[in-house]
KOLKE-750423 format. One record per residue: x, y, z of N, C-alpha, C, O in turn; residue in one letter. Coordinates in Angstrom, 3 decimals. Example, Ala and Ser with C-alpha at 12.3 -4.5 7.8 and 13.67 -1.06 7.14 Angstrom:
# residues 2
+----------+----------+----------+----------+----------+----------+----------+----------+----------+----------+----------+----------+-------+
!    neast !   nnorth !      nup !   caeast !  canorth !     caup !    ceast !   cnorth !      cup !    oeast !   onorth !      oup ! margu !
+----------+----------+----------+----------+----------+----------+----------+----------+----------+----------+----------+----------+-------+
!   13.190 !   -5.690 !    7.800 !   12.300 !   -4.500 !    7.800 !   13.200 !   -3.300 !    7.800 !   14.236 !   -3.319 !    8.465 !     a !
!   12.850 !   -2.250 !    7.080 !   13.670 !   -1.060 !    7.140 !   12.900 !    0.030 !    7.870 !   13.409 !    1.138 !    8.039 !     s !
+----------+----------+----------+----------+----------+----------+----------+----------+----------+----------+----------+----------+-------+
//
This chain:
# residues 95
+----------+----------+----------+----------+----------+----------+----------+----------+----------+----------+----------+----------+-------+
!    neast !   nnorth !      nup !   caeast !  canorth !     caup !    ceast !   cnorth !      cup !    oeast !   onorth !      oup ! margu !
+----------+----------+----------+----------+----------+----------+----------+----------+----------+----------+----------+----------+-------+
! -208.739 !  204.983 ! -114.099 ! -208.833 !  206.415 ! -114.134 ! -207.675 !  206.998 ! -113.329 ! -207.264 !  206.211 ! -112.477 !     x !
! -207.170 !  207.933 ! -113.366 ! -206.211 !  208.875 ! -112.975 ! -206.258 !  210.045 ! -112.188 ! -206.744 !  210.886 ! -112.944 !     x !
! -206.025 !  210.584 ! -111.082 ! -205.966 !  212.276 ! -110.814 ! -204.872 !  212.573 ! -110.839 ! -204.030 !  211.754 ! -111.208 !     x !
! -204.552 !  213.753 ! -110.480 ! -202.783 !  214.788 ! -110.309 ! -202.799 !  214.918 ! -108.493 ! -203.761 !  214.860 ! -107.728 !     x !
! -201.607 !  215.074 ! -108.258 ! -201.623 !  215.467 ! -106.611 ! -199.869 !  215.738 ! -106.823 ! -199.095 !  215.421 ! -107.726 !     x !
! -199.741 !  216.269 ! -105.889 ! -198.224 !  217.263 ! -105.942 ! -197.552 !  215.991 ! -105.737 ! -198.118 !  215.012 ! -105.250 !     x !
! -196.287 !  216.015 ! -106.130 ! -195.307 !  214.533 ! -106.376 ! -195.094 !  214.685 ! -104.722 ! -195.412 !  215.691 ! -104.088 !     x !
! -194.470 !  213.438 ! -104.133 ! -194.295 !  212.635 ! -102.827 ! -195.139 !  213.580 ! -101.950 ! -194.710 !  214.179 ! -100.965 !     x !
! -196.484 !  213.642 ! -102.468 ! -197.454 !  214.352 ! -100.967 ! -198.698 !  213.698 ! -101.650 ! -199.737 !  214.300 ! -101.375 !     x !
! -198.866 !  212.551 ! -102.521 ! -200.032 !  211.841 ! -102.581 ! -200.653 !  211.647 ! -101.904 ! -201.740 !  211.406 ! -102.429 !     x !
! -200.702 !  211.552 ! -100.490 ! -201.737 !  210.986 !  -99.236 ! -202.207 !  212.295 !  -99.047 ! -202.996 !  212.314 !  -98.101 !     x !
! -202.041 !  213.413 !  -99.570 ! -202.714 !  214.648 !  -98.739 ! -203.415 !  215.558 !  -99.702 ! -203.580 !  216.746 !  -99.421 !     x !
! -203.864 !  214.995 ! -100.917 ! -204.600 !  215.411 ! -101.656 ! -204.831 !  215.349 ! -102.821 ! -204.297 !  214.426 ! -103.437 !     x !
! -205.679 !  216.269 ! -103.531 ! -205.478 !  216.106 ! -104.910 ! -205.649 !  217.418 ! -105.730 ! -206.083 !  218.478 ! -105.282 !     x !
! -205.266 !  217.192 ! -106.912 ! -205.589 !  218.687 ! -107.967 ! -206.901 !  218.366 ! -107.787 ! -207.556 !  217.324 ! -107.798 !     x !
! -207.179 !  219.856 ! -107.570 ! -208.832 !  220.095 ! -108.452 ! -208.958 !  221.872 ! -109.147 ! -208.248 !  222.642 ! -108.500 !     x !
! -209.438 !  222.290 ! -109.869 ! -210.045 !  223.243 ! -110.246 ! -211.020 !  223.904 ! -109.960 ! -212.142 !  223.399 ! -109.945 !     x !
! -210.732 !  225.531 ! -109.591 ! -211.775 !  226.219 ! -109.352 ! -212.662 !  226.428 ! -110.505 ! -212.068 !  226.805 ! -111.515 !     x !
! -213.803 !  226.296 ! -110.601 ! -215.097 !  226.463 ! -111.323 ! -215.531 !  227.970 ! -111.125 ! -215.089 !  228.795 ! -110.325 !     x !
! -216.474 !  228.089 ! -112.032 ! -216.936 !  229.576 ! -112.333 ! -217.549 !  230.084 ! -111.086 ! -217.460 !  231.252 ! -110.707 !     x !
! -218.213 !  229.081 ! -110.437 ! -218.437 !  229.481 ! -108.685 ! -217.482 !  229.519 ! -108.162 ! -217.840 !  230.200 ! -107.202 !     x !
! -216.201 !  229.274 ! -107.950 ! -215.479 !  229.036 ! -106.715 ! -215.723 !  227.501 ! -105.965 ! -215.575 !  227.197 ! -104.781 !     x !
! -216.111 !  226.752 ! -107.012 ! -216.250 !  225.390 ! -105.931 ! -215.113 !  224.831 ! -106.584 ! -214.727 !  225.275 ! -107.665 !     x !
! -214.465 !  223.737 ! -105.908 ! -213.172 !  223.042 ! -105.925 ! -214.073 !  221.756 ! -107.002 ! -214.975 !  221.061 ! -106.534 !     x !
! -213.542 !  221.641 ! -108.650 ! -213.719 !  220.547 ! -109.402 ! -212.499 !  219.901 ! -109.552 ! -211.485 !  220.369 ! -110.071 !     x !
! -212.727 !  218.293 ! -108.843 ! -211.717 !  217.567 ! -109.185 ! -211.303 !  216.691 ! -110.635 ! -211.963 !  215.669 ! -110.819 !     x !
! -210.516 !  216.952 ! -111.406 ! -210.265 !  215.862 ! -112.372 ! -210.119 !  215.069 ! -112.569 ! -209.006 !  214.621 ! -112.294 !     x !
! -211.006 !  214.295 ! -113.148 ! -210.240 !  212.234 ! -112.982 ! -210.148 !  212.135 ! -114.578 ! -211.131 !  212.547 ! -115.194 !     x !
! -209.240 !  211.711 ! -115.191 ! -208.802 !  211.502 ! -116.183 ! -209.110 !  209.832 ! -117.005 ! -208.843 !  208.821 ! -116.356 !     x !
! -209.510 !  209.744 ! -118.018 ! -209.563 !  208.587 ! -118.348 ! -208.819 !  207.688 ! -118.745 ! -209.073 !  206.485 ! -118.785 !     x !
! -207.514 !  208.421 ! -119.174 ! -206.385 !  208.147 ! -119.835 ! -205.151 !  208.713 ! -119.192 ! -204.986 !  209.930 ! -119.099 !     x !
! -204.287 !  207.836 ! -118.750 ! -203.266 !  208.183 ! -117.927 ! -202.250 !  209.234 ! -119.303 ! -201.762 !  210.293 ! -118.908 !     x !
! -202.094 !  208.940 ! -120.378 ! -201.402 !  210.035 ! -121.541 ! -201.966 !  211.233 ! -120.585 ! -201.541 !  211.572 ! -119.481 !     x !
! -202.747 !  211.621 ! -121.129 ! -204.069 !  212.640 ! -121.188 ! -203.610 !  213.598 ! -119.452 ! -203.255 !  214.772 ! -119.349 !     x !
! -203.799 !  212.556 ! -118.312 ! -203.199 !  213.196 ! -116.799 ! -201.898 !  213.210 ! -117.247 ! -201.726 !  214.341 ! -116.792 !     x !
! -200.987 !  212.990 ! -117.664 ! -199.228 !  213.477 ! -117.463 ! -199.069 !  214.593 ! -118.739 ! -198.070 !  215.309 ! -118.680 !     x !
! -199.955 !  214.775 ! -119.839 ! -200.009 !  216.354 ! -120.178 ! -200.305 !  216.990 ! -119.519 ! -199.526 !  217.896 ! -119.223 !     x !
! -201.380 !  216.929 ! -118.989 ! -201.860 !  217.840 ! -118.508 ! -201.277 !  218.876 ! -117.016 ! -201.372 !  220.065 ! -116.710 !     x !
! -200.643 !  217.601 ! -116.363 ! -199.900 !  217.766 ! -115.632 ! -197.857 !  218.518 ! -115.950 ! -197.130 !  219.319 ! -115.363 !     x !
! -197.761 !  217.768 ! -116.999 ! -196.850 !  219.174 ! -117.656 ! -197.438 !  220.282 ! -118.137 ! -196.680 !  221.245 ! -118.253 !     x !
! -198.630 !  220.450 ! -118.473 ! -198.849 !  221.741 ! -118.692 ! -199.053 !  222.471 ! -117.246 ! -198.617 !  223.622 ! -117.214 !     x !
! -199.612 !  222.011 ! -116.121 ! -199.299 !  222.857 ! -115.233 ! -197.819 !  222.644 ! -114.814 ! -197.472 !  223.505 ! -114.006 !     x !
! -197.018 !  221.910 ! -115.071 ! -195.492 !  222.662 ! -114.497 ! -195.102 !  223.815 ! -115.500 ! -194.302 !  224.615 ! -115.016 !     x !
! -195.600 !  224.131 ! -117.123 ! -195.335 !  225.301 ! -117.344 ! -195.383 !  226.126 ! -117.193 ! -194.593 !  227.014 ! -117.513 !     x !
! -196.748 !  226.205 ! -116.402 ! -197.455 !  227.378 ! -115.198 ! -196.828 !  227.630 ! -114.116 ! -197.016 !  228.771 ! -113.693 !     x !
! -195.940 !  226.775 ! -113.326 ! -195.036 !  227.005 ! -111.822 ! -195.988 !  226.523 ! -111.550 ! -196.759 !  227.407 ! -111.177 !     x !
! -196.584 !  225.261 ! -111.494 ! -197.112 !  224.862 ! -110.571 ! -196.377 !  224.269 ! -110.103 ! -195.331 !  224.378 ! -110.743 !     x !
! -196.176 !  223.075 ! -108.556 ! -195.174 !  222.101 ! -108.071 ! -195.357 !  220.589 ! -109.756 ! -196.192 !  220.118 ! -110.528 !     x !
! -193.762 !  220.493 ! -109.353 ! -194.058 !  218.499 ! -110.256 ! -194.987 !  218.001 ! -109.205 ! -194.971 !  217.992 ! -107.974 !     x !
! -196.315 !  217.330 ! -110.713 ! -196.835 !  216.744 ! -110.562 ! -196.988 !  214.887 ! -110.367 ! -196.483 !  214.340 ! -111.347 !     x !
! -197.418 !  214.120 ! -109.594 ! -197.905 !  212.663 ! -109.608 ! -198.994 !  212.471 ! -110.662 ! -199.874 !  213.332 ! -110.660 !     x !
! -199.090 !  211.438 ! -111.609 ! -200.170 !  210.949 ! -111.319 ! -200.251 !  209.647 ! -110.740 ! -199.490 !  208.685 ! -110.637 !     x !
! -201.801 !  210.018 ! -110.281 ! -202.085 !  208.605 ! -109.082 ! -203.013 !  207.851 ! -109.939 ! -203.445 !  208.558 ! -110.850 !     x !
! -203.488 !  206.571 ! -109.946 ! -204.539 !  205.620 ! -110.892 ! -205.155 !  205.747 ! -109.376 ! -204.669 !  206.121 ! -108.309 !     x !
! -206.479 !  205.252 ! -109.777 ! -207.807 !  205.557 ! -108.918 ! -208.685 !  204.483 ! -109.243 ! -208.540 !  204.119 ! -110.410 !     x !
! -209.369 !  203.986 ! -108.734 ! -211.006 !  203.243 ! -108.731 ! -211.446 !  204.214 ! -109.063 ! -211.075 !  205.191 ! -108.411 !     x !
! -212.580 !  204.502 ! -110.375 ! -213.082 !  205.387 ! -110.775 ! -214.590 !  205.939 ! -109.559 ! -215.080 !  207.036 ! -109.290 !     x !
! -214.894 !  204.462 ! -109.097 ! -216.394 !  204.631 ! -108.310 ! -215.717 !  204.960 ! -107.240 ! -216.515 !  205.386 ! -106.405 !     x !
! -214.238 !  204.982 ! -106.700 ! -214.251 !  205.443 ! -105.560 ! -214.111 !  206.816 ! -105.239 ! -214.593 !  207.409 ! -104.273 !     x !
! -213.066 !  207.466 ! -106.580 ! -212.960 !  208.615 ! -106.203 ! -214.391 !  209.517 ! -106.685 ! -214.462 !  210.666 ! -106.249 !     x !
! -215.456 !  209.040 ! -107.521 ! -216.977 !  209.699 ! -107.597 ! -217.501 !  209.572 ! -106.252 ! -218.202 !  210.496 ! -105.839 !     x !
! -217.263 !  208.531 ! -105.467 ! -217.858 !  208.579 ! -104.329 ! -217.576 !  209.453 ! -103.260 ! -218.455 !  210.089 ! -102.678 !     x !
! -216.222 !  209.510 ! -102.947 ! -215.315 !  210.059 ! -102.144 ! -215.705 !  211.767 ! -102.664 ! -215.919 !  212.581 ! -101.765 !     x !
! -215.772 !  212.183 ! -103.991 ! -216.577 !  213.451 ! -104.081 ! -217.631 !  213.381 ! -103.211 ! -217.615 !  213.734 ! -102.032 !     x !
! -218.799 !  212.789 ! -103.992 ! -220.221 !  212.586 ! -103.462 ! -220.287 !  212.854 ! -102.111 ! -221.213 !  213.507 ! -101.629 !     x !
! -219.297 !  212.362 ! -101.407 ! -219.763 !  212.327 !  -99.633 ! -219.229 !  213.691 !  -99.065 ! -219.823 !  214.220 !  -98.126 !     x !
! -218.018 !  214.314 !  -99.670 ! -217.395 !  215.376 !  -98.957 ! -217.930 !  216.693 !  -99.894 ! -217.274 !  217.733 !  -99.925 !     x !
! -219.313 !  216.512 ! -100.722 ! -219.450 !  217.387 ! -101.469 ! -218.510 !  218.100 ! -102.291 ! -218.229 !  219.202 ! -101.820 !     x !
! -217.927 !  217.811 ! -103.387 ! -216.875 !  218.252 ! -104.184 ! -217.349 !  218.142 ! -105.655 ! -218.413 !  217.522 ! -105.679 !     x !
! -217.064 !  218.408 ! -106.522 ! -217.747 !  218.496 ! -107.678 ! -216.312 !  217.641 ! -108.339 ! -215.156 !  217.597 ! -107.919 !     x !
! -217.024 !  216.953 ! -109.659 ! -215.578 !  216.348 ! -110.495 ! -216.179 !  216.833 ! -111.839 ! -217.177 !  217.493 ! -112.131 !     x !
! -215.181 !  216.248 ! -112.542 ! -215.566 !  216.155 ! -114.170 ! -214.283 !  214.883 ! -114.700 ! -213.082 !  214.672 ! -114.532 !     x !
! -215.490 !  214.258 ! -115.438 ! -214.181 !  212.784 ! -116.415 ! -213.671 !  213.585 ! -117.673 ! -214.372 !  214.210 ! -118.469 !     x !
! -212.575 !  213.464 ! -117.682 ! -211.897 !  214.337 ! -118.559 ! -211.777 !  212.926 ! -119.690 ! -210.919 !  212.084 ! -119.425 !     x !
! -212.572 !  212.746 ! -120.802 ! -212.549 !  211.830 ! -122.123 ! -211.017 !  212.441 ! -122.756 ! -210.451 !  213.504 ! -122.500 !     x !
! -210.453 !  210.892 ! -124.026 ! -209.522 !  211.828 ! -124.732 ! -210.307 !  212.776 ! -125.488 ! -209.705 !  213.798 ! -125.818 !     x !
! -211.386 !  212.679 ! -125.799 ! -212.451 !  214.361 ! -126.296 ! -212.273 !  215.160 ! -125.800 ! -212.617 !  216.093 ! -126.526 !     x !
! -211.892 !  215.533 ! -124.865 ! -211.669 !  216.640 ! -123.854 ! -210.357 !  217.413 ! -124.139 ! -209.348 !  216.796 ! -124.480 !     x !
! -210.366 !  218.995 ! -123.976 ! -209.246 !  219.752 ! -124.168 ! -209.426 !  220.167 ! -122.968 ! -210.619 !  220.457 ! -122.875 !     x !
! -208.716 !  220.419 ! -121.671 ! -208.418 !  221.121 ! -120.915 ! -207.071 !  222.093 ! -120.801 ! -205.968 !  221.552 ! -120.725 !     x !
! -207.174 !  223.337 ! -120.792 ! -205.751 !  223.877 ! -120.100 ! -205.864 !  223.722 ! -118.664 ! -206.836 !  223.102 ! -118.233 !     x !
! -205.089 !  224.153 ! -117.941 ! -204.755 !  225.067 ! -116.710 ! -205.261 !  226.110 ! -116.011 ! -205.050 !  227.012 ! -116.822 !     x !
! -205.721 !  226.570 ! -115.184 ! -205.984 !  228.040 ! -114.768 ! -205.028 !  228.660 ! -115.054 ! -204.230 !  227.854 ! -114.574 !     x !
! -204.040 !  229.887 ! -115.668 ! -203.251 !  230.797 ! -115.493 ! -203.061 !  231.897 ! -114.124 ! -201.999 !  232.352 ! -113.699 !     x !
! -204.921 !  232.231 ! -113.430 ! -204.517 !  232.948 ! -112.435 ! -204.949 !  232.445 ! -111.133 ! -206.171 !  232.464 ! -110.987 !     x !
! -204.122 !  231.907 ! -109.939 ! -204.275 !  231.674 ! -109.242 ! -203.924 !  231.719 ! -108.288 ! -202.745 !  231.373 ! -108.222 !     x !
! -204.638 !  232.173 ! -106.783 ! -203.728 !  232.365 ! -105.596 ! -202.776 !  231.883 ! -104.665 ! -201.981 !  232.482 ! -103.941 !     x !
! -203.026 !  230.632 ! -104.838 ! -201.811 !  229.597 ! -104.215 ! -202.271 !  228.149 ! -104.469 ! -203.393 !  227.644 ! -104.492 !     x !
! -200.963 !  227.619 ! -104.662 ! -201.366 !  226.162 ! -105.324 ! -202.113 !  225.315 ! -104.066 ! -202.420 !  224.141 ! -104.274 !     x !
! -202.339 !  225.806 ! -103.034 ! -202.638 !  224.878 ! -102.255 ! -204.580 !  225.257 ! -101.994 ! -205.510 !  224.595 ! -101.533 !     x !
! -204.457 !  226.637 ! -102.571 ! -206.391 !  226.662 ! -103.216 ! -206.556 !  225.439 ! -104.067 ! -207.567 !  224.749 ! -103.929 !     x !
! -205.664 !  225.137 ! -104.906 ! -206.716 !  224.050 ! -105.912 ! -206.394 !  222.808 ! -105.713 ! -206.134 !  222.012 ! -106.615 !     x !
! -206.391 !  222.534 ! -104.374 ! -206.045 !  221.051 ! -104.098 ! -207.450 !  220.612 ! -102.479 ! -207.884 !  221.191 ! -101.483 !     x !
! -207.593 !  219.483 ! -103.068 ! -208.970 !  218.760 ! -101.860 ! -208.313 !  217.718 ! -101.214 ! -207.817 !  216.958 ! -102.047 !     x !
! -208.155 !  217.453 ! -100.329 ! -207.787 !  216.880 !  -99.093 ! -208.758 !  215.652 !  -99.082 ! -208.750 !  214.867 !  -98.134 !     x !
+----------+----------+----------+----------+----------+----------+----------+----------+----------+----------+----------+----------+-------+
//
C-alpha cells in the first residue's frame, strides 16, 4: 500500500484529507499507479511535489487507530480528486 507526503520531508508526515467534519482522512492507496496520479493531480492544484511512500498496510491502519485519525483504502475502483479549497498545505497533512 502507498501514502503521499511532501517530497524529502517523508519523516514528518503525511497527506490526508479534510472530511465533511473537518477530521484529517488519511489515504492509503492500493496501487502505487493510482498514489502518483493522484499525487500529480495535486501538483496541478499548487500543492508542494509530491513522494510516494509504500507502507505496511496494518501499520499505517494502526498508526491511525492509536492517534485517532480516520483513513480510507483508495481501490483502483476508486475516483478521487483533490480538495480545490484549502487553507494551507500544511492543514492536510498528519504527523
Amino acid at each position: 500500500m502507498y501514502i503521499l507526503s511532501i517530497k524529502e520531508q517523508e519523516d514528518e508526515g503525511a497527506y490526508a484529507v479534510l472530511n465533511e467534519d473537518g477530521d484529517k482522512t488519511l489515504y492509503i492507496f492500493e496501487e502505487e499507479d493510482d498514489a502518483y496520479r493522484y499525487a500529480g493531480l495535486l501538483e496541478a492544484e499548487d500543492y508542494p511535489e509530491m513522494s510516494v511512500v509504500e507502507v505496511e498496510d496494518e501499520v499505517a491502519i494502526k498508526t491511525c487507530e492509536v492517534y485517532g485519525y480516520s483513513y480510507a483504502i483508495i481501490t483502483p475502483n476508486d475516483f478521487v480528486i483533490p480538495p480545490r479549497d484549502y487553507d494551507s498545505v500544511q492543514k492536510n497533512f498528519i504527523a
